[in-house]
DRENDO-1510 file (C-alpha; in Angstrom, 1 decimal, always signed):
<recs>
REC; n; res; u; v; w
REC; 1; UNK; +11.4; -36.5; +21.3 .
REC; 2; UNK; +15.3; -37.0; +20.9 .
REC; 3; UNK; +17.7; -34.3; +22.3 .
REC; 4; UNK; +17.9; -32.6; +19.1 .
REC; 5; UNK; +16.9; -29.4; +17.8 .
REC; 6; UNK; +13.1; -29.3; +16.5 .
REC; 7; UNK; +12.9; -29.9; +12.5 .
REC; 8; UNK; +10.2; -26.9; +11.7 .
REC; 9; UNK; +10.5; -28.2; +8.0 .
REC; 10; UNK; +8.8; -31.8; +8.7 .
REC; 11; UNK; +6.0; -30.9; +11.2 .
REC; 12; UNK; +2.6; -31.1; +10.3 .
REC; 13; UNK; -0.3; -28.7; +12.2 .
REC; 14; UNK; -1.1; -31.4; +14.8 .
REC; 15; UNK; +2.6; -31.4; +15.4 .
REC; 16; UNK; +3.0; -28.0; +15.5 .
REC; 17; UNK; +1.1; -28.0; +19.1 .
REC; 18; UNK; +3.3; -30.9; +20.6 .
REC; 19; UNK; +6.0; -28.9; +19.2 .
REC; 20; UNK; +4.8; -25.4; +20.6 .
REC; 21; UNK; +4.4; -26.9; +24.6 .
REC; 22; UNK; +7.9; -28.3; +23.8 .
REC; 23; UNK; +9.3; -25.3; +22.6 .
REC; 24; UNK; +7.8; -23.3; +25.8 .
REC; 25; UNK; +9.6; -25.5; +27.9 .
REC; 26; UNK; +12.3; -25.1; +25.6 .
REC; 27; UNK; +12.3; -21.3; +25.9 .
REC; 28; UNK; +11.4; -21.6; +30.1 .
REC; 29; UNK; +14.4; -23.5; +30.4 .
REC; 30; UNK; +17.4; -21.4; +28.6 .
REC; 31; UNK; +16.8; -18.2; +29.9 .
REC; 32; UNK; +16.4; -19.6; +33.5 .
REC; 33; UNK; +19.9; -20.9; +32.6 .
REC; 34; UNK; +18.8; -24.6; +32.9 .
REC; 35; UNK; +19.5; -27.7; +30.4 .
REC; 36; UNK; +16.4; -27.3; +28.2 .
REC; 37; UNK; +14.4; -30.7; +26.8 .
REC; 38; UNK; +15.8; -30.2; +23.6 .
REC; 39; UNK; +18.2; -27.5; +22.2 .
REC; 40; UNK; +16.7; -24.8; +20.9 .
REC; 41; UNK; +17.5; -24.4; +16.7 .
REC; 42; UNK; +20.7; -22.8; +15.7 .
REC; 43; UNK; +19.2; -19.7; +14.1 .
REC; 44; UNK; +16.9; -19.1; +17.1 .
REC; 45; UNK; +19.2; -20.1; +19.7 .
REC; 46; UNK; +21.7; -16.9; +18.2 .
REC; 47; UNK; +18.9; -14.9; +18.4 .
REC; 48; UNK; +17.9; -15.3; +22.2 .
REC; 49; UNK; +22.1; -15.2; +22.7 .
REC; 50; UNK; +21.4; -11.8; +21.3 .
REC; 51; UNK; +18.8; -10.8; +23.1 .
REC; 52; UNK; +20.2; -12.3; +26.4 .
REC; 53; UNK; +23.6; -10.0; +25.5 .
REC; 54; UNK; +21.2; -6.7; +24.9 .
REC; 55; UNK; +19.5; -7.3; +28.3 .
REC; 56; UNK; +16.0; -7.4; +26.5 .
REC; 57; UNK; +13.0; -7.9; +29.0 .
REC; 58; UNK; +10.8; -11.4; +27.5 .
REC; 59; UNK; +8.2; -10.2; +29.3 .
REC; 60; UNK; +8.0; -6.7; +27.8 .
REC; 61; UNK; +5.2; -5.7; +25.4 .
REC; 62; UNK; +5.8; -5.6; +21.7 .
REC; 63; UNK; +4.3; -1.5; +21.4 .
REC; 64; UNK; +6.6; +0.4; +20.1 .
REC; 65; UNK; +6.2; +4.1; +18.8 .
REC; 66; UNK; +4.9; +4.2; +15.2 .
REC; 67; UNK; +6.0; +6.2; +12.7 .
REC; 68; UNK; +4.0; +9.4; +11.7 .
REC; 69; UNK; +1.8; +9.3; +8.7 .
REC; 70; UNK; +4.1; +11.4; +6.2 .
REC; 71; UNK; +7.1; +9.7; +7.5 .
REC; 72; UNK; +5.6; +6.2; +6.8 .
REC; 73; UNK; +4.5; +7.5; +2.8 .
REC; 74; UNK; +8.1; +9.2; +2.5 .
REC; 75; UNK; +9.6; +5.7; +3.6 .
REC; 76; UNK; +7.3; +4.0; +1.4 .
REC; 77; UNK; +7.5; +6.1; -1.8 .
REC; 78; UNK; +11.3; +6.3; -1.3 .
REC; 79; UNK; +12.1; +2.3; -1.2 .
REC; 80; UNK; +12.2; +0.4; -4.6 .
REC; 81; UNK; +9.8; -2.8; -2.7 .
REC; 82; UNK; +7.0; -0.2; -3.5 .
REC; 83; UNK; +7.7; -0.9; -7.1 .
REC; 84; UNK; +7.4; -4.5; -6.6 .
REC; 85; UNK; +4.3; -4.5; -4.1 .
REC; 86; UNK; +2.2; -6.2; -7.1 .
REC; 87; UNK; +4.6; -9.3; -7.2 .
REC; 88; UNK; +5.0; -9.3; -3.1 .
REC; 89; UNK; +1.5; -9.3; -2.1 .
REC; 90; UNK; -0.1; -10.7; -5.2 .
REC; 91; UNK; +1.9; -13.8; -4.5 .
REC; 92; UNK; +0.8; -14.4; -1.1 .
REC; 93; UNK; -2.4; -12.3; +0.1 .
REC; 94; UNK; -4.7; -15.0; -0.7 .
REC; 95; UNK; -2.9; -17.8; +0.4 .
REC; 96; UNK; -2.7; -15.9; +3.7 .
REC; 97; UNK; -5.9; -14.9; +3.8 .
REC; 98; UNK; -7.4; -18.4; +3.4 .
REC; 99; UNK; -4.8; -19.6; +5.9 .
REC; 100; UNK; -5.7; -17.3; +8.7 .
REC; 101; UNK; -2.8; -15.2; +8.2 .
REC; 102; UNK; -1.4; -11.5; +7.2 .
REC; 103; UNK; +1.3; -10.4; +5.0 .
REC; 104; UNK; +3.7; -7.6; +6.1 .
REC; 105; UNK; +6.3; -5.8; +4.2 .
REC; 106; UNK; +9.1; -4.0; +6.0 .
REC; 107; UNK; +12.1; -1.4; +5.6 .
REC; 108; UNK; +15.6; -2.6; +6.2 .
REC; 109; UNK; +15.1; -1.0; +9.5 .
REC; 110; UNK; +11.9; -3.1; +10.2 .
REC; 111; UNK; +9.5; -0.8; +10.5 .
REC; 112; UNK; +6.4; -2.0; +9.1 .
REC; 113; UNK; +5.3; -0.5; +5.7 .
REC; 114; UNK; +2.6; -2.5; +4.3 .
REC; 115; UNK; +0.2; -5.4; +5.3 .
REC; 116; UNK; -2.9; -7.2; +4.4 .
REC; 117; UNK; -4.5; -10.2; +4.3 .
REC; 118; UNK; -7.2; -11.9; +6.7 .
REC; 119; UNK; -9.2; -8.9; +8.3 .
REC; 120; UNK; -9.8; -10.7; +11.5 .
REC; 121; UNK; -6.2; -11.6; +11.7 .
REC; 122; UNK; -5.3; -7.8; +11.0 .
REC; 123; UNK; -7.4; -6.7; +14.0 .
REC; 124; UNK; -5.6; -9.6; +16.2 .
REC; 125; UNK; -2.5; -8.2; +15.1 .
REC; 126; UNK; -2.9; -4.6; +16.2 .
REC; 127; UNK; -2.6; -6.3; +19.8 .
REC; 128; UNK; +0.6; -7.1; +19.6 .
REC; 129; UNK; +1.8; -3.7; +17.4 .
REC; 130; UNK; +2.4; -5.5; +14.0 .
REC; 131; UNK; +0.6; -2.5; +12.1 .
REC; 132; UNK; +1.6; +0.1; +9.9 .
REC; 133; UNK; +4.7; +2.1; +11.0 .
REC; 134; UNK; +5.5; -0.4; +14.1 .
REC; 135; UNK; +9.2; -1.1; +14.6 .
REC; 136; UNK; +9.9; -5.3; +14.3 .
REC; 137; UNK; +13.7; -5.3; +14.6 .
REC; 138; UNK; +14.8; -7.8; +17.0 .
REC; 139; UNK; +16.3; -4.8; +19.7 .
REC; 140; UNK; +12.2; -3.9; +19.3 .
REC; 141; UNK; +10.6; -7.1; +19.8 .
REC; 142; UNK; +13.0; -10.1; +20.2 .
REC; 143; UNK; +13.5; -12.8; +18.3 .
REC; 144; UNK; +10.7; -12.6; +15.7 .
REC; 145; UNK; +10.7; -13.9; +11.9 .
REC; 146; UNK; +10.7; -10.1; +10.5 .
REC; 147; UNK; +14.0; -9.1; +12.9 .
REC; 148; UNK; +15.7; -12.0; +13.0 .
REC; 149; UNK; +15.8; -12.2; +9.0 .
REC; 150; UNK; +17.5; -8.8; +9.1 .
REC; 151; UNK; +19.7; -9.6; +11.5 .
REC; 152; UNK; +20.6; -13.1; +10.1 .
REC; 153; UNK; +20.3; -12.2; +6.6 .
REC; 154; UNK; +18.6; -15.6; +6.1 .
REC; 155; UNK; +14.8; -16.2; +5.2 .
REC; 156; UNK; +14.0; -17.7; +9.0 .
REC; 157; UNK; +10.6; -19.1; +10.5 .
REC; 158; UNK; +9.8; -18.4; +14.5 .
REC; 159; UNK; +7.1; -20.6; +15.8 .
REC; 160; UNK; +4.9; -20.1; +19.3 .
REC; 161; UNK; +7.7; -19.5; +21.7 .
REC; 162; UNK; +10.4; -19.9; +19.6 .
REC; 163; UNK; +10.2; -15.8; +20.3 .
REC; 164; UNK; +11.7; -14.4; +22.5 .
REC; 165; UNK; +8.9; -11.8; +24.3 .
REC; 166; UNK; +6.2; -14.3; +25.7 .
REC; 167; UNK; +3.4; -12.0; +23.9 .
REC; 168; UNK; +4.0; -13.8; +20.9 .
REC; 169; UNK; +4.1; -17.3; +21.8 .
REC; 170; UNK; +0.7; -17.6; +20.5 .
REC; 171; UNK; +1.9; -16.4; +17.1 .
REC; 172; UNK; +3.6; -18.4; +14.3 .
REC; 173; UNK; +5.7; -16.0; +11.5 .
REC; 174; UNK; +7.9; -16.8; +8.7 .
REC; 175; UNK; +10.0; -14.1; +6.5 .
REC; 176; UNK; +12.4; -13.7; +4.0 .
REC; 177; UNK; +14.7; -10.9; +3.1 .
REC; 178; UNK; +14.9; -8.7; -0.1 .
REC; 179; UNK; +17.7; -7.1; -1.6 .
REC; 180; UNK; +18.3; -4.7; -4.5 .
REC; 181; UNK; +20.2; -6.4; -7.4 .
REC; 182; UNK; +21.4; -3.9; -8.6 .
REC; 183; UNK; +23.9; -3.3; -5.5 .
REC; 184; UNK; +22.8; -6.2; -3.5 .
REC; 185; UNK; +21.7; -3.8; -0.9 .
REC; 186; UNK; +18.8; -5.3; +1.9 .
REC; 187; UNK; +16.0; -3.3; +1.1 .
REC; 188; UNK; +13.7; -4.8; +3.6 .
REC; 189; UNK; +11.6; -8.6; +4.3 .
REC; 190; UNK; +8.4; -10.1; +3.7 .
REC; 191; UNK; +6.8; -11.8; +6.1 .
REC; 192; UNK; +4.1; -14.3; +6.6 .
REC; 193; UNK; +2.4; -14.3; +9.9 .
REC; 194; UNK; -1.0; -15.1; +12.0 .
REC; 195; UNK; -1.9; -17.4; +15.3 .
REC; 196; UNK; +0.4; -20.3; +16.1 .
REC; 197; UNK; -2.4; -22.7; +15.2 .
REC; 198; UNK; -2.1; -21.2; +11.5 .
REC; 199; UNK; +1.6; -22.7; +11.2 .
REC; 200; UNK; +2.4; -24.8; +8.2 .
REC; 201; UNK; +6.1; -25.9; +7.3 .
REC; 202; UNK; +5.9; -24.6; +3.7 .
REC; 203; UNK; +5.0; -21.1; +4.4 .
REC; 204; UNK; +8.9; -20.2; +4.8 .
REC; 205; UNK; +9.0; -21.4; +1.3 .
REC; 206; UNK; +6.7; -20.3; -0.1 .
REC; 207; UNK; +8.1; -16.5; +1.5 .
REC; 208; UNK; +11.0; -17.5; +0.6 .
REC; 209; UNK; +9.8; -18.1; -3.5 .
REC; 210; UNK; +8.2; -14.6; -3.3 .
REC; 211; UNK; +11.0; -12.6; -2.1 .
REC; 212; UNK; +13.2; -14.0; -5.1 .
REC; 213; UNK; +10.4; -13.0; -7.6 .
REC; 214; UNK; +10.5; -9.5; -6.6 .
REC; 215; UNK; +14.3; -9.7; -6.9 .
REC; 216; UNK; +14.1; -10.8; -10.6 .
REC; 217; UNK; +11.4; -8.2; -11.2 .
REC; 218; UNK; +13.5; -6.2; -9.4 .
REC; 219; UNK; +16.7; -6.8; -11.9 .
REC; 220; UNK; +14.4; -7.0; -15.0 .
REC; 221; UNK; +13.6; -3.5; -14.5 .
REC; 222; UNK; +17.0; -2.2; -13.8 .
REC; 223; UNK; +17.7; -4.0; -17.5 .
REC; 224; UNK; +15.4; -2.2; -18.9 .
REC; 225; UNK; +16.6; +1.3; -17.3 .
REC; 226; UNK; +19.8; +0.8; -18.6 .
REC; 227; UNK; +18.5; +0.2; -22.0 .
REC; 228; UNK; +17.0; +3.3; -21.6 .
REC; 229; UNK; +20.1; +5.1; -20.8 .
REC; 230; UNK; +21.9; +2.9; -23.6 .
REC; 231; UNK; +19.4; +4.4; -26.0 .
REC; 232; UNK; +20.3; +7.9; -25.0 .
REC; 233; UNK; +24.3; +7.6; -24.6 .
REC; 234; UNK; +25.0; +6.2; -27.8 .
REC; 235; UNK; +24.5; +9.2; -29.9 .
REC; 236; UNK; +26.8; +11.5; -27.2 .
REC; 237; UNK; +29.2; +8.7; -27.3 .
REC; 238; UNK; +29.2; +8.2; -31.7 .
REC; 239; UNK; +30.8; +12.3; -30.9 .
REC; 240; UNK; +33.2; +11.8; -28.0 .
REC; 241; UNK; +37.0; +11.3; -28.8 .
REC; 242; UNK; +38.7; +9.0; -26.6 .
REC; 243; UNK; +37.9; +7.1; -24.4 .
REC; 244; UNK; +34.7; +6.9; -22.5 .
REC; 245; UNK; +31.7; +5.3; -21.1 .
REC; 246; UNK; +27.6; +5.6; -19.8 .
REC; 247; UNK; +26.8; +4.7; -16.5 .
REC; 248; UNK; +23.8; +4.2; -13.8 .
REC; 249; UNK; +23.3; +5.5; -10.7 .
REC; 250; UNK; +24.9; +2.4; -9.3 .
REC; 251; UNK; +27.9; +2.4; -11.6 .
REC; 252; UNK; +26.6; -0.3; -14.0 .
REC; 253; UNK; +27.7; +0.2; -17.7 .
REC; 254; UNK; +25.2; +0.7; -20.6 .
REC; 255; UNK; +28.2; +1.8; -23.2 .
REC; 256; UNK; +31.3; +2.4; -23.6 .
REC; 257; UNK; +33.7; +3.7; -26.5 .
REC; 258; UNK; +37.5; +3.6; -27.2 .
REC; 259; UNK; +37.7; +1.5; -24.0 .
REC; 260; UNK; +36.7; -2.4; -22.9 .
REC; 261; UNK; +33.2; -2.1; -20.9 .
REC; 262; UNK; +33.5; -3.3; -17.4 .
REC; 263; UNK; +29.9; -4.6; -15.7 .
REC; 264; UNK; +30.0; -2.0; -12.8 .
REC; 265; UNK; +32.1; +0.9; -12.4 .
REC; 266; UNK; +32.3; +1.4; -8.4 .
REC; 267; UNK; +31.3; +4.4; -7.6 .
REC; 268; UNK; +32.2; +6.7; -4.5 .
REC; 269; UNK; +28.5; +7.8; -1.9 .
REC; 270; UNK; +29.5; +11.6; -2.9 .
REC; 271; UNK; +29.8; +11.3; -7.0 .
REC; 272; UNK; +28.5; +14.8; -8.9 .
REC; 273; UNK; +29.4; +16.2; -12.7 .
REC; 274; UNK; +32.6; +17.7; -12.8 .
REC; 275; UNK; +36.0; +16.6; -12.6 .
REC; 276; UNK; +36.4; +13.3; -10.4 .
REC; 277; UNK; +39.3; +11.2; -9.5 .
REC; 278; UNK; +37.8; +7.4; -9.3 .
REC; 279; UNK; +40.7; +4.6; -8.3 .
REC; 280; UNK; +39.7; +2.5; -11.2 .
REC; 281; UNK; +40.3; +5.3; -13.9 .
REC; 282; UNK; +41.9; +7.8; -12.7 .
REC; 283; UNK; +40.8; +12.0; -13.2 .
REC; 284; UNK; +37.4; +11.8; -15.0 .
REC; 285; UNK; +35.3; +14.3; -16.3 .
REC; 286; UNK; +31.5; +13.7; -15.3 .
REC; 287; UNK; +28.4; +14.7; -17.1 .
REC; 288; UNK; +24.6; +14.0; -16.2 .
REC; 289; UNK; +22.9; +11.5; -18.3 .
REC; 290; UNK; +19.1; +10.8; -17.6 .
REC; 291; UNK; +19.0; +8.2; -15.1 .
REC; 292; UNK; +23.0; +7.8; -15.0 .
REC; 293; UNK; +26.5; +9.9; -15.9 .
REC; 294; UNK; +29.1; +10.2; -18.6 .
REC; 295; UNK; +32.4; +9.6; -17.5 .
REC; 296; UNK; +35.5; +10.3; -19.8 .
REC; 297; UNK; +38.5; +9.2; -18.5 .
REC; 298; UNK; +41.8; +11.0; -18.6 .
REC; 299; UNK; +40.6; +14.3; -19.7 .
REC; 300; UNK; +42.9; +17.0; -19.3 .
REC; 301; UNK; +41.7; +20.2; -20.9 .
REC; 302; UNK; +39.9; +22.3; -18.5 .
REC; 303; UNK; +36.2; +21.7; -17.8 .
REC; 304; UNK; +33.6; +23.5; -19.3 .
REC; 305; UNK; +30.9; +24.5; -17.7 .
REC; 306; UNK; +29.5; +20.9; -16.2 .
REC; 307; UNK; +25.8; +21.3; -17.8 .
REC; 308; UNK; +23.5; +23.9; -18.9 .
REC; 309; UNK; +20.0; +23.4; -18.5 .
REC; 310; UNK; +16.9; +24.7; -20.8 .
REC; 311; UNK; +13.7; +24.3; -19.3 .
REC; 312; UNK; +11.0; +25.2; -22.0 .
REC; 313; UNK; +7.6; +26.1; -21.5 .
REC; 314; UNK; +7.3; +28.2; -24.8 .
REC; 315; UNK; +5.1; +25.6; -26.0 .
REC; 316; UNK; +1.6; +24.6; -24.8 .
REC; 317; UNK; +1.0; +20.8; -23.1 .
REC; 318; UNK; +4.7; +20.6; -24.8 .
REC; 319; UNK; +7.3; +21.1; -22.2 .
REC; 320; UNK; +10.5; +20.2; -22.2 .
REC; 321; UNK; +13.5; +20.0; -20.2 .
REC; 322; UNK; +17.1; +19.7; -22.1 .
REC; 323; UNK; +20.5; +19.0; -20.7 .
REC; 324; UNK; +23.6; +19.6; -22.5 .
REC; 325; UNK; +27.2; +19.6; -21.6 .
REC; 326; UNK; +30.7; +19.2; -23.8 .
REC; 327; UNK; +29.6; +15.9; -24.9 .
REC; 328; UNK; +26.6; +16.3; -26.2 .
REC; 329; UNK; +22.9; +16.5; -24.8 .
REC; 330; UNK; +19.7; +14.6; -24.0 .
REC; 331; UNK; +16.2; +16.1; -23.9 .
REC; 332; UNK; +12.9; +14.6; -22.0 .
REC; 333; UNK; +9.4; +15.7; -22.0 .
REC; 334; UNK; +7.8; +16.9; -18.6 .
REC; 335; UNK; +4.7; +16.4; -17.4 .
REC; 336; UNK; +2.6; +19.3; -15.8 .
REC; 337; UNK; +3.3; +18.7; -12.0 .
REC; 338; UNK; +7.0; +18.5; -13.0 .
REC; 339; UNK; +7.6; +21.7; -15.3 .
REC; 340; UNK; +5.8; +23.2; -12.4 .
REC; 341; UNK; +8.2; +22.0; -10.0 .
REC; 342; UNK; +11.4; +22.7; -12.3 .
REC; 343; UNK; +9.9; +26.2; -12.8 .
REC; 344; UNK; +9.9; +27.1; -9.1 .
REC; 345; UNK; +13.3; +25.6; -8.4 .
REC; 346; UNK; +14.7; +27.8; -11.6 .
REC; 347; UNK; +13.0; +30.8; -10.0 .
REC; 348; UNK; +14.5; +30.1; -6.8 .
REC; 349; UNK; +18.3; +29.7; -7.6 .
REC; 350; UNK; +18.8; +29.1; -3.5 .
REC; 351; UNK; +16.5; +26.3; -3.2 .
REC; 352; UNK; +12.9; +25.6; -2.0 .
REC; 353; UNK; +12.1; +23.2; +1.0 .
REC; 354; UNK; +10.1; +20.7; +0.6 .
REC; 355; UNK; +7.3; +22.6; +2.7 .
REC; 356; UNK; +8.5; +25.7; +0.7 .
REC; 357; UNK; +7.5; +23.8; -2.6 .
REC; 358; UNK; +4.0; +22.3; -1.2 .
REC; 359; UNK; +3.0; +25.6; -0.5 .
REC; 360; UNK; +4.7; +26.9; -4.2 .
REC; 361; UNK; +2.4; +24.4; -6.3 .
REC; 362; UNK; -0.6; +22.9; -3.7 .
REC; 363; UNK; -0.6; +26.2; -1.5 .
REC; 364; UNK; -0.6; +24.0; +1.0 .
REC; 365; UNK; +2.8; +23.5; +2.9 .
REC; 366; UNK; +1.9; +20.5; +4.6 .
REC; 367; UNK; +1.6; +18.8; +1.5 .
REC; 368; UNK; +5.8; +17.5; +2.0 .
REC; 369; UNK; +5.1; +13.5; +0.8 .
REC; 370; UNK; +3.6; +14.6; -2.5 .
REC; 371; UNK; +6.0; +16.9; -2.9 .
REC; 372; UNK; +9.2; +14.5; -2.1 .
REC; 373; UNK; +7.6; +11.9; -3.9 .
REC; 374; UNK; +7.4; +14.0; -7.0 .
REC; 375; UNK; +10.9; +15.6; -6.3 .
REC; 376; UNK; +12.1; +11.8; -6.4 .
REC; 377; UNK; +10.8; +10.7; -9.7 .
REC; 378; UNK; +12.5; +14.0; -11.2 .
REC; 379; UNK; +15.6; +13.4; -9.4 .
REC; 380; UNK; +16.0; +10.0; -11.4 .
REC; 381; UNK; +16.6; +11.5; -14.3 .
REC; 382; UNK; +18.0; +14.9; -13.2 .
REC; 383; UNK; +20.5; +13.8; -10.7 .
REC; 384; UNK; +23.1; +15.2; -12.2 .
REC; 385; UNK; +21.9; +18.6; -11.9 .
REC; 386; UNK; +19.8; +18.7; -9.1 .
REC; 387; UNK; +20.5; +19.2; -5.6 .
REC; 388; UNK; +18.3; +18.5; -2.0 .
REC; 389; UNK; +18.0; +19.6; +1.3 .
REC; 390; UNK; +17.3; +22.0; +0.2 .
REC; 391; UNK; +15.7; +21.4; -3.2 .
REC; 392; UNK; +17.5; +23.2; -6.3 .
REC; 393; UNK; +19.9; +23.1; -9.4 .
REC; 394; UNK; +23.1; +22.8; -9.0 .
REC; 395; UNK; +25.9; +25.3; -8.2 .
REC; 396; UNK; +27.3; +24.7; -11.3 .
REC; 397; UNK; +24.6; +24.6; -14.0 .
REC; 398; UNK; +23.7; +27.0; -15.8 .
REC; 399; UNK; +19.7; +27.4; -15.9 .
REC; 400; UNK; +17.4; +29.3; -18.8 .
REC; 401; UNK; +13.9; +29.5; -18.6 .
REC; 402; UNK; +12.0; +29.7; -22.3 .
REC; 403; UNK; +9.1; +31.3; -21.3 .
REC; 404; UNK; +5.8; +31.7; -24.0 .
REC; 405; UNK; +5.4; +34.7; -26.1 .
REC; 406; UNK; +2.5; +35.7; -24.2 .
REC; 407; UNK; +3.1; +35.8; -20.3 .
REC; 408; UNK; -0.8; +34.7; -19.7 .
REC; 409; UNK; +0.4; +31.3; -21.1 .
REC; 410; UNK; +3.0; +30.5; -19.0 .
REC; 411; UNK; +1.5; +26.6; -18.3 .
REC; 412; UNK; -2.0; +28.2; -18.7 .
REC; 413; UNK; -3.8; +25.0; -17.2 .
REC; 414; UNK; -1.8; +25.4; -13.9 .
REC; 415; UNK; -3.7; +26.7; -10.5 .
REC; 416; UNK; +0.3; +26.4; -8.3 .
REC; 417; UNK; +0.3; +29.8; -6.4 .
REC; 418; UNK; +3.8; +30.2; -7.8 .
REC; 419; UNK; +3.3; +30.0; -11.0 .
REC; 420; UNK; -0.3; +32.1; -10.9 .
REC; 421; UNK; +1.7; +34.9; -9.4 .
REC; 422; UNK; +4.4; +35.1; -12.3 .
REC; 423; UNK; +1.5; +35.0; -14.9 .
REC; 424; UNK; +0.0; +38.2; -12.6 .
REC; 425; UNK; +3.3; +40.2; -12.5 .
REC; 426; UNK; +4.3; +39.6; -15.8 .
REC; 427; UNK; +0.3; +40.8; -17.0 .
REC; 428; UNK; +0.7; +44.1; -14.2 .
REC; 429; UNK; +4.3; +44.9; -15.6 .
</recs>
């Protein structure tokens, strides 16, 4: 072979063995500080730099601590990829499977949310720690497809001992990262992996295909969420004076009035309704929207009060939760585990824990991912008004409770302990 850097692209499988005995001489060579046979590929030879510079052992093992069961749900429920697992895995599972190979799915931090794919290929991997909860950033486990991508930013394949730990010579892995279009945040990587004798030049991409799809599904659904919030803003705005506009979570625009619409208004880690100074406008008052805020720029007459909230449950199998504030207000329907959720927190004007609130409605404190998972989805279009850590509304909104004529019907389908006990006091009183 010619003293250049191996092509990965243009090998074929019987290749990839020449090229993996090469490639162990290669790796042999470089970290005994010795001219290797050919120089190792850009992308990998920064990697092993790194882990030369972090002092990483290549003959460690690969174990590393996983994560506990409700931490790896929390993690999983709280990332966005969940939303797109259909696209992720539909796209490659099968093609894996038939290859010999498994799919993972990681966190930004590469920890190891999902995988699937060939079942004898999924036992082979628990060797090395590529399960469920397993840490796969390159200060983990060396240069490896799933680290390396992070740490590169790049969709990046590592063949045989092209890693840096020796335990994985015998593996071949290619990955690709994802990131959030709405803020172009990394959200994590997919990855493609299985023995070294399963390595085929297209499978970076092929990754590489995948990843993008889940960022346009990813960007069609946040179109659709600010039509959503479009939908409810116009009406507040037809009433405001002045100027003012409708934003998401992340600061993109879904209206404006009396003012020309920007794409993205930038918005600071630490944004709540009430008055705000932001760079780009000046003193704003804020109010919640569902999903997103309503910012009026250069208001100077004193603030009312930010939001009042009415959560009714007057009406059977029809509960509602309403938020209003100078502007104007929006209203959404709840479903059952959620008005019993909103009920406890309006009970409990300090705030519930997430254990506190598993026990409330499951009477069962350990219950904490269901819970969070549930406190999430309500958070996305209550931010404005609620709090966490812990749990509850807002300092300064004003909550009212419409309870049913008849306190045996307050959500009469409901077993929570918390809401079972209010029926039962209000019948003894």
């Amino acid at each position: 072979m010619r003293n250049t850097a191996l092509d990965m692209s243009r090998l074929s499988g019987a290749d990839a063995a020449q090229a993996a005995r090469v490639l162990h001489q290669v790796h042999a060579a470089t970290l005994a500080g010795r001219r290797p046979p050919v120089p190792p590929r850009p992308v990998i030879d920064a990697s092993w730099q790194r882990m030369m510079r972090l002092g990483l052992d290549p003959d460690r093992s690969t174990s590393s601590v996983l994560l506990r069961r409700d931490e790896l749900e929390h993690r999983r429920r709280s990332t966005v990829l969940g939303d797109v697992m259909g696209t992720l895995s539909g796209g490659l599972t099968a093609v894996a499977d038939a290859s010999l190979q498994i799919v993972v799915v990681t966190d930004c931090q590469g920890r190891v949310l999902w995988r699937e794919g060939n079942a004898g290929v999924l036992r082979k991997a628990g060797t090395i720690c590529l399960e469920e909860g397993a840490a796969w950033s390159e200060d983990s486990t060396g240069t490896n497809a799933i680290g390396t991508a992070l740490a590169a930013g790049r969709p990046v394949q590592v063949h045989s001992a092209e890693h840096f730990v020796h335990t994985l010579h015998d593996w071949t892995c290619a990955a690709a990262p994802v990131q959030d279009p709405r803020d172009g945040r990394l959200l994590g990587v997919v990855d493609v992996s299985g023995p070294a004798s399963s390595f085929h030049p297209a499978t970076l991409a092929l990754v590489r295909s995948v990843a993008r799809l889940a960022e346009a599904e990813l960007r069609e659904r946040h179109l659709r969420q600010v039509e959503r919030l479009r939908s409810v803003a116009a009406p507040i705005l037809c009433r405001v004076g002045g100027r003012a506009l409708a934003v998401d979570v992340h600061g993109w625009t879904a209206a404006a009035t009396g003012m020309a619409p920007v794409d993205r208004l930038p918005l600071p880690k630490s944004f709540r309704a009430g008055r705000v100074w932001l760079p780009s406008l000046g003193m704003c008052t804020v109010e919640p929207l569902p999903g997103g805020w309503l910012v009026r720029p250069g208001e100077s007459r004193p603030v009312e009060s930010a939001s009042r909230v009415v959560l009714d449950l007057s009406r059977d199998r029809r509960w509602t939760v309403s938020v209003s504030g100078p502007a104007g207000g929006w209203a959404r329907e709840l479903s059952p585990r959620h008005a019993e959720l909103l009920y406890v927190l309006a009970a409990h004007p300090r705030g519930r824990t997430a254990a506190e609130l598993a026990g409330d409605v499951f009477g069962d404190p350990t219950r904490t991912v269901t819970v969070r998972a549930e406190m999430s989805r309500i958070r996305r279009y209550l931010s404005g008004v609620l709090a966490h850590r812990p749990y509850r509304f807002g300092d300064e909104v004003d909550v009212q409770v419409v309870r049913p004529a008849d306190p045996a019907d307050l959500l009469p389908h409901s077993s929570a302990p918390a809401v079972v006990r209010a029926r039962a006091a209000s019948g003894s009183g």
